[in-house]
C-alpha positions, 0 to 999 in steps of 0.5 A: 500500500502506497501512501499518498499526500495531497498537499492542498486538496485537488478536484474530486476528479483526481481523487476518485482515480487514486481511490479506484487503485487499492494499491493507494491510500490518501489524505488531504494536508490542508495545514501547509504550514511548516510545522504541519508539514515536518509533522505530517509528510515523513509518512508518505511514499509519495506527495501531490504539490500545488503552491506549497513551498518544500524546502530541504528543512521539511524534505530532510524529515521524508524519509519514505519520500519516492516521488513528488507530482506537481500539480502544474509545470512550474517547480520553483517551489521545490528544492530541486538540488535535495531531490536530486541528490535524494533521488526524488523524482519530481512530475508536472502536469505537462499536458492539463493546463496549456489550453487554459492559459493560453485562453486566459491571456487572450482574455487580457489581451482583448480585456485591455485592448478593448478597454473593457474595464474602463468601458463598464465603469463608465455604464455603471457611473452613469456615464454611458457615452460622455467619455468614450472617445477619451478611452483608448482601445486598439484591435488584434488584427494585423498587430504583432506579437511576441511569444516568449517561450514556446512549450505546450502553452505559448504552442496553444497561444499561437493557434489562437492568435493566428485566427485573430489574423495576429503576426506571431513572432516567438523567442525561444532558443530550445525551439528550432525554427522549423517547428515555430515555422510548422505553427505559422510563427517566425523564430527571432534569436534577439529578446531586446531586439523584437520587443521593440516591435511587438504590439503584444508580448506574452511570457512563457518561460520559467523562473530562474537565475537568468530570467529573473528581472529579465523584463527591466526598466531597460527592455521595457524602455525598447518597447512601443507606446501602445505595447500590451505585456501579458505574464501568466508565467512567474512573478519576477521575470517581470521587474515590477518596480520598473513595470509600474513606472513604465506605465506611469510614464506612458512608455508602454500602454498596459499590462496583465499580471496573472503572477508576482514577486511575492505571491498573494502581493502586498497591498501595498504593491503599487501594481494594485492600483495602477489603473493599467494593470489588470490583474488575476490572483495566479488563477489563469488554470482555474476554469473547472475544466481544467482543475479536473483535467490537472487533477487527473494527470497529477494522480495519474502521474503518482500511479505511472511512477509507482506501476513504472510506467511513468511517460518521460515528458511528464519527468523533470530532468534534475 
């Protein structure tokens, strides 16, 4: 009998398929803090993670520990270097949320390019038509975008724009031309260089040393009046100091954060009020069909690896 730990509970969905393999057992951990979490987790031969962060202070405690199954693809919230050299495998949902992000930020592009925010403050002010020559709003058609980071997510996007009749540009040094070509899009080598000629730029990209503050002051300096930046990735690829001031300054028009820095932000983040700035609380995968389809390939992901047939594009190579 395996032993399994859903830290944070997950759509019922997910548990039901554990629950139809007598082989595993499991129970819901909704205290993630640490103190729980050094208490509880040493039990389990495997753990389902969401946001939780499992450093090597609670890890060093799991003894019993084989495998953990993110609920999502991003993995900065583990400790990667205690896994590998513990030999803990580590699994994403590498297929159950791509679609969903990818219709999220066509959301906030169309959001802020319509002005949609502003539009309906003015209905509900009584304003119905006083000032709408005032607000500024721009179409998709022929506009140019750029796709920073072309996995499962930005290949999603593409699809999606390119029925709006978008020019799709897309920067990715691990993805050949050829395959960008094969979904209509054109392969730039030079960030710096094609941000001075998107009209939308969405990120797609993990977290790391090199992209951290990738997205500064400078960078965003290269950008158009009327750029649109949309990131459903990780907070802090994006400088947010220096993204405020920039649409303060007027130097680009908008932006959609779906992620920050510190994750929930303080309310004394200036991002909360700028006006410019739509925002989400990392929730771009919570549409009820995709809490289910991610809740499945996570558990799925847990039985794959504990029956040995785990398939190799849902492992994390450490």
């Amino acid at each position: 009998m395996f032993k399994i730990g859903i830290v944070e509970n997950i759509h019922k969905d997910g548990l039901k398929l554990l629950e139809k393999h007598p082989n595993f057992q499991y129970e819901i951990i909704t205290d993630v803090s640490k103190e729980n979490l050094i208490k509880e987790l040493p039990k389990f031969d495997g753990l389902t993670l969401r946001v939780t962060k499992l450093g090597s202070d609670i890890l060093k405690k799991c003894n019993n520990l084989k495998v953990i199954s993110r609920h999502g693809v991003g993995y900065d919230n583990v400790d990667l270097d205690y896994l590998k050299k513990n030999n803990i495998s580590l699994l994403i949902t590498a297929t159950g949320n791509a679609l969903t992000v990818a219709e999220h930020v066509m959301y906030m592009m169309l959001s802020l390019s319509k002005g949609v925010t502003s539009y309906d403050s003015e209905v509900r002010s009584g304003n119905f038509n006083k000032n709408t020559n005032k607000i500024e709003t721009y179409e998709l058609y022929k506009k140019e975008i750029l796709i920073a980071g072309f996995g499962r997510i930005g290949q999603n996007l593409i699809k999606r724009c390119l029925g709006f009749d978008m020019k799709v540009n897309v920067c990715d040094p691990f993805v050949d031309e050829a395959k960008i070509k094969s979904f209509g899009g054109n392969k730039v080598e030079n960030l710096e260089l094609a941000l001075k000629t998107a009209d939308f730029v969405s990120i797609h990209m993990p977290l790391n040393k090199k992209t951290k503050n990738l997205i500064d002051s400078k960078m965003l300096k290269t950008m158009k009046s009327n750029t649109i930046i949309i990131n459903t990735a990780r907070g802090g690829i994006i400088n947010e100091t220096d993204l405020d001031n920039a649409l303060k300054s007027k130097i680009i028009f908008a932006a959609g954060l779906d992620v920050f820095e510190k994750e929930p932000p303080d309310l004394n983040n200036p991002l909360l009020k700028n006006k410019k700035v739509l925002l989400s609380p990392h929730s771009a995968t919570f549409t009820n069909e995709c809490k289910s389809r991610m809740s499945i390939e996570t558990t799925q992901n847990i039985i794959d690896f504990f029956e040995n047939k785990v398939k190799p594009y849902m492992v994390v190579k450490l």
